[in-house]
C-alpha positions as CSV (number, residue, x, y, z in Angstrom):
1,X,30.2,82.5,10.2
2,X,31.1,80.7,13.6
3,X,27.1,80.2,14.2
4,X,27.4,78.0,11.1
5,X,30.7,76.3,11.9
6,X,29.4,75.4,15.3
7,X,26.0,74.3,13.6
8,X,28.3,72.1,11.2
9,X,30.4,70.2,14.2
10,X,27.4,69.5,15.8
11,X,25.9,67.6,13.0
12,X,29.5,65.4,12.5
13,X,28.8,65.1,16.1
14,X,25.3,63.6,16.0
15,X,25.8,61.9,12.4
16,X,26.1,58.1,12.3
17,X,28.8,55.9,10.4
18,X,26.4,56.1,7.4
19,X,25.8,60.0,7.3
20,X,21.8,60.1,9.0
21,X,21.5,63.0,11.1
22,X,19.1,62.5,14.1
23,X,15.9,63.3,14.7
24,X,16.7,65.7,17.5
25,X,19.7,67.3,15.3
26,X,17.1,67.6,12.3
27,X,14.8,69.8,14.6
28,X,17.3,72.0,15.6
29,X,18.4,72.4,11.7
30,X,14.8,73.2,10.5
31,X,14.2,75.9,13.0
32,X,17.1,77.9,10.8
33,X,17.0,76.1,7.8
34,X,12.6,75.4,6.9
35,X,13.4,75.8,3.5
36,X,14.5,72.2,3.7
37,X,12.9,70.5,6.1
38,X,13.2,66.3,5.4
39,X,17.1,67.4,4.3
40,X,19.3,63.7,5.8
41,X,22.5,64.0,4.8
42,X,25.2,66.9,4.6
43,X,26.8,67.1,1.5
44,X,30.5,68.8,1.7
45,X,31.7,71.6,0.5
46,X,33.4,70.3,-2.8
47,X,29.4,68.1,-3.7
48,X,27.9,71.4,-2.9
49,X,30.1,73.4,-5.2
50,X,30.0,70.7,-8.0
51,X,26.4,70.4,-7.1
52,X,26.1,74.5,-8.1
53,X,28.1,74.1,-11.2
54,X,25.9,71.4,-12.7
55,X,22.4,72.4,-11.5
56,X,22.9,76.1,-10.9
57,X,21.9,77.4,-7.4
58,X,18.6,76.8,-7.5
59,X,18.4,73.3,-8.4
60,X,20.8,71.1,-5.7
61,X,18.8,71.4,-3.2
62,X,15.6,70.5,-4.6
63,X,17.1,67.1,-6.5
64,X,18.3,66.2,-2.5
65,X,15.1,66.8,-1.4
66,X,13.4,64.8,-4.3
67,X,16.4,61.5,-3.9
68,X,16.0,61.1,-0.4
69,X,13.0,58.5,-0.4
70,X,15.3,56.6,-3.0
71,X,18.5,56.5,-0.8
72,X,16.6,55.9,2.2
73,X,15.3,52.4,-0.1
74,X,18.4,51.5,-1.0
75,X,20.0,51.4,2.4
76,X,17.0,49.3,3.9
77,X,17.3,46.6,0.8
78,X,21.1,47.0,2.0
79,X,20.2,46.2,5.5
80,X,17.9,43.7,4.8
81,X,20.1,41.7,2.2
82,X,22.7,41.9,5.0
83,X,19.8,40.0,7.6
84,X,18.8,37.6,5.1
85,X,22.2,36.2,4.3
86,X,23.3,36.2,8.0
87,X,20.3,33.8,8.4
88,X,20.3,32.2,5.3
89,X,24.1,30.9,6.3
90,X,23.2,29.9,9.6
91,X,20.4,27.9,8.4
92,X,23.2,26.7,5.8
93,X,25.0,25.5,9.0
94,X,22.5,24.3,10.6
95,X,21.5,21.4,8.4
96,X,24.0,19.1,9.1
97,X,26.0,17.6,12.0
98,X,29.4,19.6,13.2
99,X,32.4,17.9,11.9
100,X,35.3,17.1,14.2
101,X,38.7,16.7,13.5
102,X,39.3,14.6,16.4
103,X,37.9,13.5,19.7
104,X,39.1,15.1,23.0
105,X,38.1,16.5,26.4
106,X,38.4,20.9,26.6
107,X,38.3,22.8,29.5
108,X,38.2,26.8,30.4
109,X,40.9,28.6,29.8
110,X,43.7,28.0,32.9
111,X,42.2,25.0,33.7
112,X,44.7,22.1,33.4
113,X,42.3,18.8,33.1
114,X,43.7,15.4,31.0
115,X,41.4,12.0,31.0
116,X,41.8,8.6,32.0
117,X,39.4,5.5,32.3
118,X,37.5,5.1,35.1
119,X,38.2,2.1,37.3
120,X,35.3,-0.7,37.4
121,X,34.8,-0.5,40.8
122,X,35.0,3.2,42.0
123,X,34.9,3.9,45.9
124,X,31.7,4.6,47.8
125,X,31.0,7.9,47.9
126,X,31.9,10.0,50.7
127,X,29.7,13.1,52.7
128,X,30.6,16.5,51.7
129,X,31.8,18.9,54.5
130,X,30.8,21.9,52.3
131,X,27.4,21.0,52.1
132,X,27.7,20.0,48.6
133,X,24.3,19.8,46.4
134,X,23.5,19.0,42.5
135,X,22.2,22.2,41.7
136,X,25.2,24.4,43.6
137,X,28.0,22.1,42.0
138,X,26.0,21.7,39.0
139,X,25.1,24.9,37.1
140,X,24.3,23.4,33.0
141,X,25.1,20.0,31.7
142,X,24.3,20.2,27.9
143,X,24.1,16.7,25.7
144,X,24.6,16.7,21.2
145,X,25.8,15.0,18.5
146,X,28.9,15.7,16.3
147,X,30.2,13.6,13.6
148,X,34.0,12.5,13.0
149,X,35.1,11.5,9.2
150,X,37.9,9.9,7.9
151,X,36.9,9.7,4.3
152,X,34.2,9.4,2.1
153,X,31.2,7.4,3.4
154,X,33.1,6.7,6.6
155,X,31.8,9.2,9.0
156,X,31.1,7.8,12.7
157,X,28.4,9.7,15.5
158,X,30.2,11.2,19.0
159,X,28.6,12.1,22.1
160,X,29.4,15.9,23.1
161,X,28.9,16.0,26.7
162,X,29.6,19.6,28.1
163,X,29.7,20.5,31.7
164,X,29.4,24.0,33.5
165,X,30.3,23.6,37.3
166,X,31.0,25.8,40.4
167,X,35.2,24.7,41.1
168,X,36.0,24.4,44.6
169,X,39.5,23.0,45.9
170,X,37.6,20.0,47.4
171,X,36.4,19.1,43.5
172,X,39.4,17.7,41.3
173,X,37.9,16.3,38.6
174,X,34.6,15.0,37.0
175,X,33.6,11.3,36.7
176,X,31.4,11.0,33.0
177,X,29.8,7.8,32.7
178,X,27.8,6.4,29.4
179,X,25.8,2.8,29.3
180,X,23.5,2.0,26.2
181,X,20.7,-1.3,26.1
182,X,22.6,-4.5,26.1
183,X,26.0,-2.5,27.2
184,X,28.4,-2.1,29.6
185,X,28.7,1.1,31.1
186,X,31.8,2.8,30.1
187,X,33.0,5.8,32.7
188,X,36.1,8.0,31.9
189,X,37.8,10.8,34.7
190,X,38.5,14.4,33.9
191,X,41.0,15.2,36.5
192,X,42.1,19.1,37.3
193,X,45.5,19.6,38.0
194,X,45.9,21.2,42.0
195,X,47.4,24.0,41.0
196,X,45.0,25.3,38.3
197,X,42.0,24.1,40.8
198,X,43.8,26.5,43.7
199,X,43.9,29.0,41.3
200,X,40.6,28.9,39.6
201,X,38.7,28.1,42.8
202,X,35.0,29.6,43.4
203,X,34.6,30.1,39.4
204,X,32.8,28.5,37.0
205,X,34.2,26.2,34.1
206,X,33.1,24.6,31.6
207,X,34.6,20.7,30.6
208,X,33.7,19.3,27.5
209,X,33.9,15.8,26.2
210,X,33.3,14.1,22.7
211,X,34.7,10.7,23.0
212,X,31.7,8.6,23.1
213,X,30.8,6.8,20.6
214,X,27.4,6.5,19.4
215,X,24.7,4.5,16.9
216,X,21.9,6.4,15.0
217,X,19.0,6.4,17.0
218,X,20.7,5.1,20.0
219,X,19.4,5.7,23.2
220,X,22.4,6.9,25.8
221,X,21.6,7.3,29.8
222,X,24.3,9.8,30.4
223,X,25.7,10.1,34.6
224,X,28.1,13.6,35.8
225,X,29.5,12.7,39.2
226,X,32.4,15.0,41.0
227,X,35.4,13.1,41.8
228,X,35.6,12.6,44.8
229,X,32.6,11.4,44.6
230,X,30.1,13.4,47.1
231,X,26.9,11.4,48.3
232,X,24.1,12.8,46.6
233,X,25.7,15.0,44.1
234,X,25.1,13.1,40.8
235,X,23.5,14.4,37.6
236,X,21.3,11.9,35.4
237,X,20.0,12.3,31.9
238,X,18.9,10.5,28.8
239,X,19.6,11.6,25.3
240,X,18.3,9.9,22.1
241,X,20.9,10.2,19.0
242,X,19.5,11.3,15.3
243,X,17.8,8.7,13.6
244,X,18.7,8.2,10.0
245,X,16.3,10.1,8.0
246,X,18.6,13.4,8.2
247,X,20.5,13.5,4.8
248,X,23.8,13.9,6.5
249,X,23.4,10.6,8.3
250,X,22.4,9.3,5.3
251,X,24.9,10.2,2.8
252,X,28.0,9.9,5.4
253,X,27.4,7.4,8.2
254,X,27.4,3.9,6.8
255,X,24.8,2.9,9.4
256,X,22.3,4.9,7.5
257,X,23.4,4.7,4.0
258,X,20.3,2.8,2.3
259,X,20.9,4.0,-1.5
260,X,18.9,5.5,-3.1
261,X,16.1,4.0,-5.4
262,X,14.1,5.4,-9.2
263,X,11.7,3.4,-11.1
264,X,9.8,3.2,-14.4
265,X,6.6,1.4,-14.4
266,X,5.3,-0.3,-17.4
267,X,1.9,-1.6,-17.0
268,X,1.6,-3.8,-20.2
269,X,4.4,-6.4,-19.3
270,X,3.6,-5.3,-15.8
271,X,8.0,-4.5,-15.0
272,X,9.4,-2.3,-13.1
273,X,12.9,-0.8,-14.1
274,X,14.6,0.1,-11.1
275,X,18.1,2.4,-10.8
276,X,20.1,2.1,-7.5
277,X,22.2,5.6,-6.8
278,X,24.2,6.7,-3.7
279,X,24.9,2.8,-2.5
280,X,27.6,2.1,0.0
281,X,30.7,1.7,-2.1
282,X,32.8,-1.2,-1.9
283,X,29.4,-3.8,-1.4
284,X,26.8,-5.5,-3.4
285,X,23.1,-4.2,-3.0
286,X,19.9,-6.7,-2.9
287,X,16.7,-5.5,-4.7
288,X,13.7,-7.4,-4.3
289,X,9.5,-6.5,-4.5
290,X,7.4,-7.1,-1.3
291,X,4.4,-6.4,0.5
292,X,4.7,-4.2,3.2
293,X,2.9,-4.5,6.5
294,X,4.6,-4.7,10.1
295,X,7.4,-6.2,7.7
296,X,7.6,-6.5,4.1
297,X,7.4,-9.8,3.5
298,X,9.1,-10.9,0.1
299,X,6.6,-11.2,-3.2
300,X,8.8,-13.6,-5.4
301,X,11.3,-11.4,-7.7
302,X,14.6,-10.1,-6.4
303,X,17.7,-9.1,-7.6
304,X,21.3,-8.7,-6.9
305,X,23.5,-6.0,-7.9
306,X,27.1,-6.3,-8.2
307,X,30.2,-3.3,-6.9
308,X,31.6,-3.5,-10.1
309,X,28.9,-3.2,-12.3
310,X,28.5,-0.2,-14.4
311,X,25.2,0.2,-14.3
312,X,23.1,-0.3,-11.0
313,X,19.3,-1.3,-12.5
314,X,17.5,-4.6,-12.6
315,X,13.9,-5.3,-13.9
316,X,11.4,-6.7,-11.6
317,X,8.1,-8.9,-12.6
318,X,5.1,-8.0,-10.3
319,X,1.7,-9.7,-10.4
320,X,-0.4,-7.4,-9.4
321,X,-0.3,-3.3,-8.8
322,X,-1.6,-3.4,-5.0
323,X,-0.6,-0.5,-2.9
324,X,1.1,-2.4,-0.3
325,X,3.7,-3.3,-3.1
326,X,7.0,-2.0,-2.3
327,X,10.6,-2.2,-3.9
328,X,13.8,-3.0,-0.9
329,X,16.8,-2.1,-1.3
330,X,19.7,-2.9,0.9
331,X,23.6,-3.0,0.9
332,X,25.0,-6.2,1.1
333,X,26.4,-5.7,4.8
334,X,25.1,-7.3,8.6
335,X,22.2,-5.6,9.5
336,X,22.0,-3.0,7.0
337,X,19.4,-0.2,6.8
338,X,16.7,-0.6,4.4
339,X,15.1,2.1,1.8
340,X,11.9,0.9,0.2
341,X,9.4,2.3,-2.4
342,X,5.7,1.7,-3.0
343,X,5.0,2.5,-6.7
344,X,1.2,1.9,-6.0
345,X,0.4,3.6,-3.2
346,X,-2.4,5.7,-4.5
347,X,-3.9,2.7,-6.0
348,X,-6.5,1.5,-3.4
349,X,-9.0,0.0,-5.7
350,X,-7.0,-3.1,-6.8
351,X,-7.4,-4.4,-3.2
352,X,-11.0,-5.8,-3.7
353,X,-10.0,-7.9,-6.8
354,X,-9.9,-11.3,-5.5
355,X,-13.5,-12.5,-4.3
356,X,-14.3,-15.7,-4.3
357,X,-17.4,-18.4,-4.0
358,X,-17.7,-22.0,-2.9
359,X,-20.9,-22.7,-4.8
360,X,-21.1,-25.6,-2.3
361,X,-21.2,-24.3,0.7
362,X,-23.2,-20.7,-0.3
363,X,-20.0,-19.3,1.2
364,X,-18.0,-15.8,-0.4
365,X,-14.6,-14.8,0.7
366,X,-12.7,-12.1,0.0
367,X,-8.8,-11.8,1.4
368,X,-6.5,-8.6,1.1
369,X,-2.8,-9.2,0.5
370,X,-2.2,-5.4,1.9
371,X,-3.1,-4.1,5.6
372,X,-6.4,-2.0,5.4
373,X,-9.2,-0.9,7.8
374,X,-12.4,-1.3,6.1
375,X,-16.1,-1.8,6.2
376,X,-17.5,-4.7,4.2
377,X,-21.0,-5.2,3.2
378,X,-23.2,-7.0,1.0
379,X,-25.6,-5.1,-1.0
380,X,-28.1,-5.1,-3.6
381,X,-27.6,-3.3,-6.4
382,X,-30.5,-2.0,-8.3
383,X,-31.1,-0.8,-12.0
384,X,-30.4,2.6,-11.1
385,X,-26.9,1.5,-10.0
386,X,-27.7,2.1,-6.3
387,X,-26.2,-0.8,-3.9
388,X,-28.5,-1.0,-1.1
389,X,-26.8,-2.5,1.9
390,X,-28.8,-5.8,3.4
391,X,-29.7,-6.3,6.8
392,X,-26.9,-7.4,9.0
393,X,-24.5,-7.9,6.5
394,X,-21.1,-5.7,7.8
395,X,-18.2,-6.6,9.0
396,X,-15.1,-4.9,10.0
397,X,-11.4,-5.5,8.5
398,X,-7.9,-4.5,9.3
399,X,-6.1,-7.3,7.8
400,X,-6.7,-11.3,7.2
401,X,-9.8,-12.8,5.7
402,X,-13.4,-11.8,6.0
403,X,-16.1,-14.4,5.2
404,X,-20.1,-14.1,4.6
405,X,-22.0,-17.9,4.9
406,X,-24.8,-18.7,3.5
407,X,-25.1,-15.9,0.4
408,X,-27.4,-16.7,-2.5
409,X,-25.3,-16.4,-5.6
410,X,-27.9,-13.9,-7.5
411,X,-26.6,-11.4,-9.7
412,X,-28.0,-8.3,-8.0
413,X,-26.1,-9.2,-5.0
414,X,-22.5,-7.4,-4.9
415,X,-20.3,-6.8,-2.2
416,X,-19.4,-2.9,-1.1
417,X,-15.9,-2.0,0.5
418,X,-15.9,1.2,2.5
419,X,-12.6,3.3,3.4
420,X,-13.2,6.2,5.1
421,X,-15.9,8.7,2.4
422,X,-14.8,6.4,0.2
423,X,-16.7,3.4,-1.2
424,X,-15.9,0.6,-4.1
425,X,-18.7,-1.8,-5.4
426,X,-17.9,-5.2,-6.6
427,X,-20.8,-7.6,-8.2
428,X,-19.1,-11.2,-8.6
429,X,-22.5,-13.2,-9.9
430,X,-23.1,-10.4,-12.5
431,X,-22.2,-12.6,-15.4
432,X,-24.7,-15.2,-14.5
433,X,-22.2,-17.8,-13.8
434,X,-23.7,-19.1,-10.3
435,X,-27.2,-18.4,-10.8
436,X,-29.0,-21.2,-8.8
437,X,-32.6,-19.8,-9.7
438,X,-34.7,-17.6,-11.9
439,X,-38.1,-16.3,-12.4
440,X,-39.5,-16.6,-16.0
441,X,-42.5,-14.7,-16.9
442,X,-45.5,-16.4,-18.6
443,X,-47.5,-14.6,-21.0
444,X,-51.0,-13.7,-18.9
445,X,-50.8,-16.5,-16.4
446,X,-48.2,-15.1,-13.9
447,X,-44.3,-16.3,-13.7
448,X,-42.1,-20.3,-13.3
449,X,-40.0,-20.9,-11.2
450,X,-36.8,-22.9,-11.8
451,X,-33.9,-23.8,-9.6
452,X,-31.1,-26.2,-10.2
453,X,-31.0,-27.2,-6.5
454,X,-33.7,-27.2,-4.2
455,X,-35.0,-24.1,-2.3
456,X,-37.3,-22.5,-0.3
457,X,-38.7,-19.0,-1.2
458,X,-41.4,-16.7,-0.2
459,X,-43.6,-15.4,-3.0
460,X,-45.7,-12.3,-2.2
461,X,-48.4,-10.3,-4.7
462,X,-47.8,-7.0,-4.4
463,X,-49.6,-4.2,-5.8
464,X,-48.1,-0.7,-7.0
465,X,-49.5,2.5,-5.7
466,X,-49.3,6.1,-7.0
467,X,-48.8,7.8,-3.8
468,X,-45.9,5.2,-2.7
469,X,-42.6,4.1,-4.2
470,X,-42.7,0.4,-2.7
471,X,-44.3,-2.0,-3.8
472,X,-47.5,-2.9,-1.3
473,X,-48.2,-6.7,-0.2
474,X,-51.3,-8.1,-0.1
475,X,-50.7,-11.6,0.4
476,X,-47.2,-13.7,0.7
477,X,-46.6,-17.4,0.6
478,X,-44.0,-20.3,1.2
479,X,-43.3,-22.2,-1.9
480,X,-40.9,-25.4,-1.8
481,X,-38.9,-25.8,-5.3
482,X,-37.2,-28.9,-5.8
483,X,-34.4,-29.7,-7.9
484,X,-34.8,-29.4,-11.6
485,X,-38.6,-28.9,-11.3
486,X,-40.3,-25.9,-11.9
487,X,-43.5,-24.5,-10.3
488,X,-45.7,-22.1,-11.6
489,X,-47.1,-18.8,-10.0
490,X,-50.6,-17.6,-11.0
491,X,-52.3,-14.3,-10.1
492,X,-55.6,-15.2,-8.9
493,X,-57.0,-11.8,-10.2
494,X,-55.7,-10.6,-13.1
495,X,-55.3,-6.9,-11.8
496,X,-53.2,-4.0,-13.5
497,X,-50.0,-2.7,-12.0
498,X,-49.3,-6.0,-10.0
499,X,-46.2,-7.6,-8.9
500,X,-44.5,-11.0,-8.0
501,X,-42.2,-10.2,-5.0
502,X,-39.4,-13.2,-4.3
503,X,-37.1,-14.1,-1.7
504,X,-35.0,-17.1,-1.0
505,X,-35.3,-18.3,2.5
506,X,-32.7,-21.4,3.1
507,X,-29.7,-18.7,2.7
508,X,-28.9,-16.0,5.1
509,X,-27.9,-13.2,2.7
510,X,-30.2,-13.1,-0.3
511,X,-31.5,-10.3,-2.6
512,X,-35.3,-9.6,-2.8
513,X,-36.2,-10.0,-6.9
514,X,-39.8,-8.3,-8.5
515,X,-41.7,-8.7,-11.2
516,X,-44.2,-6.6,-12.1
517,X,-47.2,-6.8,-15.3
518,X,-48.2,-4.1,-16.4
519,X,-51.3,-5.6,-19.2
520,X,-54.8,-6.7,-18.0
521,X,-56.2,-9.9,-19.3
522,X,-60.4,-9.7,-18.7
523,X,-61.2,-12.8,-20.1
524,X,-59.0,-15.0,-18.2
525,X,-60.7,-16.5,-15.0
526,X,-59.8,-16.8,-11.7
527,X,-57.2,-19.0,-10.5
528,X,-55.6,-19.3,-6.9
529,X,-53.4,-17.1,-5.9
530,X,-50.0,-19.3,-5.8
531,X,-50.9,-22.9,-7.1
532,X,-47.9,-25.6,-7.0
533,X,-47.7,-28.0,-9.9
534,X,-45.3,-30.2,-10.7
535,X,-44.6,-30.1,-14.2
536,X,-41.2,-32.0,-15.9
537,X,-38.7,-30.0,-17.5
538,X,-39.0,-30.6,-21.1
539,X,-34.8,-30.3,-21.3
540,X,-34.6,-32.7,-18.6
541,X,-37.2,-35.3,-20.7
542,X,-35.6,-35.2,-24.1
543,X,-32.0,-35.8,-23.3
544,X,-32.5,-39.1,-21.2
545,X,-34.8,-40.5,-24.0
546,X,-32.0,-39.8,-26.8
547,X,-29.9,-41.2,-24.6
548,X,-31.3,-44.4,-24.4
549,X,-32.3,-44.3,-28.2
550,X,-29.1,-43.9,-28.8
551,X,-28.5,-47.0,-26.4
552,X,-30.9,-49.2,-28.1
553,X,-29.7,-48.3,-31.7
554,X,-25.7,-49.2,-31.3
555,X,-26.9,-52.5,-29.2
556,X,-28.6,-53.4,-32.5
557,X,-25.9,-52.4,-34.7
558,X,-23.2,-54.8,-32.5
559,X,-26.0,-57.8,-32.8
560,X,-26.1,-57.3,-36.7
561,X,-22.2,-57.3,-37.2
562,X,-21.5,-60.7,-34.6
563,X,-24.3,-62.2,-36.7
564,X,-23.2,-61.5,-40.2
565,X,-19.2,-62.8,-38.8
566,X,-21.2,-65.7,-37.7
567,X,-22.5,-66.5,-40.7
568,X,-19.7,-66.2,-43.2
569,X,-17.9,-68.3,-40.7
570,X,-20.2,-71.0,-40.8
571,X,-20.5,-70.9,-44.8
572,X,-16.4,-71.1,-44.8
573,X,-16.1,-74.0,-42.5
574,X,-19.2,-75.5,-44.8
575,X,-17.3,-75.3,-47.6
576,X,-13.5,-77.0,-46.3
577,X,-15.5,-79.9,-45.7
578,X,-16.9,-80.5,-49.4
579,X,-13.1,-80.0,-50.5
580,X,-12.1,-82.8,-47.9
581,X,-14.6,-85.4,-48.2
582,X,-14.7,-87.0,-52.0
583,X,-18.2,-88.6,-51.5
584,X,-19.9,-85.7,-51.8
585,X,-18.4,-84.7,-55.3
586,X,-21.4,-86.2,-56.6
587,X,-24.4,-83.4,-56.0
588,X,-27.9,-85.0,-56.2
589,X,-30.6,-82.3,-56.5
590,X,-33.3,-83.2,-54.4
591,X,-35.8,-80.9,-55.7
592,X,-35.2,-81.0,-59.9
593,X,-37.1,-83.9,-60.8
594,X,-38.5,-85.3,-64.5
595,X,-41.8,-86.7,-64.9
596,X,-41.6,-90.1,-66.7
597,X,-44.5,-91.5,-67.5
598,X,-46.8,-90.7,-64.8
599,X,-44.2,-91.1,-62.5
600,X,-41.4,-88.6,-60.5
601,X,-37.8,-89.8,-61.5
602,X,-35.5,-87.7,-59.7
603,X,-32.2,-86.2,-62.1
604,X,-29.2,-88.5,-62.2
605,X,-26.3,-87.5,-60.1
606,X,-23.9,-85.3,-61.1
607,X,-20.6,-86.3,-60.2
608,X,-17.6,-84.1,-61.4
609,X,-16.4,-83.9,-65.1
610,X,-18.1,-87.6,-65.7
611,X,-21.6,-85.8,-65.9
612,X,-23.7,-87.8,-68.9
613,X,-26.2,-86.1,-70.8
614,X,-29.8,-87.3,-71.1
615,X,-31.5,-87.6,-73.8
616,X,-34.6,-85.4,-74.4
617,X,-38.1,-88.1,-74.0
């Protein structure tokens, strides 16, 4: 019985505050107890006899033996859960500023120290007797940020400046001095009273300041002189404040409170429905659209939204969805942060809309409203859908206006825009719009020519081989096409499989165009391989000719009409002068005459209503 008492004791002895017995302990349990080997915990006397009620005496110990890899479980999730909470609250705390009630300077404890400005014009400073250096007065200066609030929104950034130095009775107090860019410096004096110096002499204590104001994303050179001051012992360092894009700063500290902006597109009326939320209370806030490079310069609609109004959203008109196009926001306030939005960021391939083509001076143009570093090329695209790029025809773009001189305006010839893997193919002279030329073929006698300016090309015969995907040339020429004119192209040999290859040669970018026959004609003869003839353009004969038809036959019609007027008019004025002159009532017929006798007797006159009738002979 006292073997087993002492054997009791020494497991309270070697137990922990949760009831684990030790490894060593454990060993020294099995040796006398190897029926249960892995037992952990001692149950007391009252579990062991309630234990032996319920189970019986052979049963307790073997439901120990089978719980004990579920307890030992549950205390690790214990554990754990503690860990993970512990860190989870000091990340918690971590996120955001420390909050002070009030500004001040703290010392150690028993050191007496108040503060007071610094004068303008301290005195030079003066060699230490005690061999004073930075590093031995000097031990840890330590620079952060803490944040003072006074309300809602009205939250303002301190500099914490703490100090850890070695105190000697020759040091009674601490010069701290602060100077931003464009500032004056602004020095305050932390002075230790004598007799807390005397008594605290040869220690180290810690002074700690948070009265200097500060701007987000400030810049602050930061100077820790002793007072007196000691020639050489000075401690210099810079310290950059938090920008704005921590959410603290941003929901508390007016300076970065930029609001907070939603949108809805809608891509038919081409709107955009914007909410403001979180905006600096008390102050309108100015919406707008705008393209953004080093500054987002403005894009035509804008908005105003008033304090009092209910609702903060607008509607915004946009042109076009570029990805450099941005909403601003901004509080109505000097020099106020801005937030802005890009709804189309992702939408790269509305940048090479936009290309354009002086058909005057061969020139194409293409100008980007956004910032974007790209390759530009011209190509030809073929009826696979393959854009082959031409021969020195890249340039590179960040931003501004690319131009290509000299392009022939064909419809195979597209432009390529390159952005990174990532390439975009745009044909503007697809739709046949700025064709200057084209090759028609003739039925068995080769292709024509036209052009509606004049040209130069060079026409090559070509001949297809099996073994070889191109196109072989046997012989090449230089034609001259004038305007309007065609000129025909024979094949001097009527052979199967052969091709007209041609080129425009006045341009500098210009796509290569073939034709190819396919038939064989045996019974036409030889002919030259390119001959030139000058032939009219039927379209170009017709129209002048029915033009000046059409000349000829109104001329004629404007002769007929002054000539019937003139007529009528000379009948009319004819006839006012019978009416006036009485004379010439009486009408003698020259013509109607009576034979009498052999002889011509002319009628007798007829003169009004005195007319006498003749008697028949």
């Amino acid at each position: 019985m006292e073997k087993q008492r002492r054997r009791r004791r020494r497991r309270r002895r070697s137990s922990d505050g949760y009831g684990f017995i030790h490894s060593e302990d454990l060993k020294k349990t099995n040796k006398h107890k190897k029926s249960l080997p892995h037992l952990t915990m001692e149950p007391s006397a009252s579990q062991r006899k309630t234990q032996h009620q319920i189970t019986g005496p052979g049963q307790s110990r073997v439901e120990d033996f089978q719980c004990w890899p579920v307890k030992m479980i549950l205390w690790a999730a214990l554990v754990m859960s503690h860990c993970c909470w512990g860190l989870n609250g000091a990340a918690a705390e971590n996120t955001g500023l420390e909050r002070i009630e009030k500004c001040g300077t703290r010392c150690s404890q028993g050191l007496h120290c108040k503060t007071k400005p610094d004068n303008l014009f301290p005195p030079p400073c003066q060699d230490s007797t005690e061999g004073f250096t930075t590093s031995s007065v000097f031990h840890n200066i330590s620079l952060s940020t803490v944040m003072h609030c006074v309300g809602k929104q009205k939250c303002s950034l301190h500099l914490r400046i703490k100090t850890t130095l070695q105190l000697t009775e020759s040091i009674h107090g601490l010069s701290v001095c602060t100077v931003t860019a464009g500032m004056m410096m602004n020095c305050r004096i932390v002075s230790f009273s004598r007799s807390s110096r005397e008594r605290m002499s040869g220690l180290q204590v810690e002074v700690e300041n948070d009265c200097t104001d500060v701007s987000p994303n400030q810049q602050i050179q930061v100077m820790v002189k002793t007072v007196p001051s000691y020639c050489g012992v000075i401690w210099a360092g810079t310290y950059d404040a938090p920008q704005c894009i921590s959410e603290d700063l941003r929901r508390n500290v007016p300076e970065c409170i930029t609001g907070r902006l939603s949108y809805d597109v809608n891509l038919e009326r081409k709107e955009l429905n914007v909410s403001v939320s979180d905006m600096l209370e008390g102050h309108n806030y100015h919406l707008r659209l705008c393209y953004k490079d080093f500054i987002c310069f403005g894009a035509g609609a804008s908005a105003l939204i008033k304090k009092e109004e209910p609702v903060k959203s607008v509607t915004l008109q946009y042109s076009r969805p570029l990805p450099c196009l941005c909403i601003e926001g901004w509080s109505a306030v000097m020099d106020a942060p801005r937030v802005q939005v890009c709804p189309f960021k992702d939408r790269v391939e509305e940048l090479w809309s936009g290309v354009a083509f002086d058909p005057l001076e061969g020139t194409l143009s293409w100008e980007s409203l956004c910032p974007v570093t790209a390759v530009v090329t011209l190509c030809q695209k073929s009826k696979a859908g393959v854009c082959m790029d031409l021969p020195h025809a890249s340039q590179n773009i960040t931003r501004g206006k690319i131009t290509f001189t000299g392009v022939d305006p064909h419809p195979h010839l597209c432009i390529k825009f390159t952005v990174g893997p990532d390439s975009w193919t745009r044909c503007p002279f697809a739709d046949g719009r700025f064709q200057a030329w084209r090759v028609v073929p003739q039925s068995h006698e080769g292709v024509k020519m036209l052009s509606q300016i004049t040209a130069v090309f060079s026409v090559g015969v070509c001949v297809k081989s099996s073994g070889l995907a191109e196109c072989q040339i046997t012989r090449s020429d230089t034609v001259h096409v004038e305007k309007n004119k065609a000129v025909d192209i024979n094949l001097a040999e009527e052979l199967c499989n052969s091709c007209i290859q041609v080129k425009r040669l006045d341009v500098k970018f210009a796509t290569t165009v073939l034709h190819c026959f396919d038939q064989c004609n045996q019974s036409s003869p030889l002919r030259p391989v390119i001959s030139s003839q000058t032939s009219l353009d039927l379209t170009w004969v017709v129209v002048p000719a029915g033009v000046c038809l059409s000349a000829i036959i109104i001329i004629i019609l404007v002769l007929h009409v002054l000539l019937t007027v003139y007529q009528r008019r000379k009948q009319k004025r004819n006839g006012d002068e019978k009416q006036i002159d009485p004379a010439l009532d009486c009408v003698v017929p020259a013509l109607q005459t009576h034979p009498h006798r052999g002889i011509l007797v002319p009628d007798s006159p007829q003169c009004g209503k005195h007319r006498e009738s003749q008697p028949d002979l």
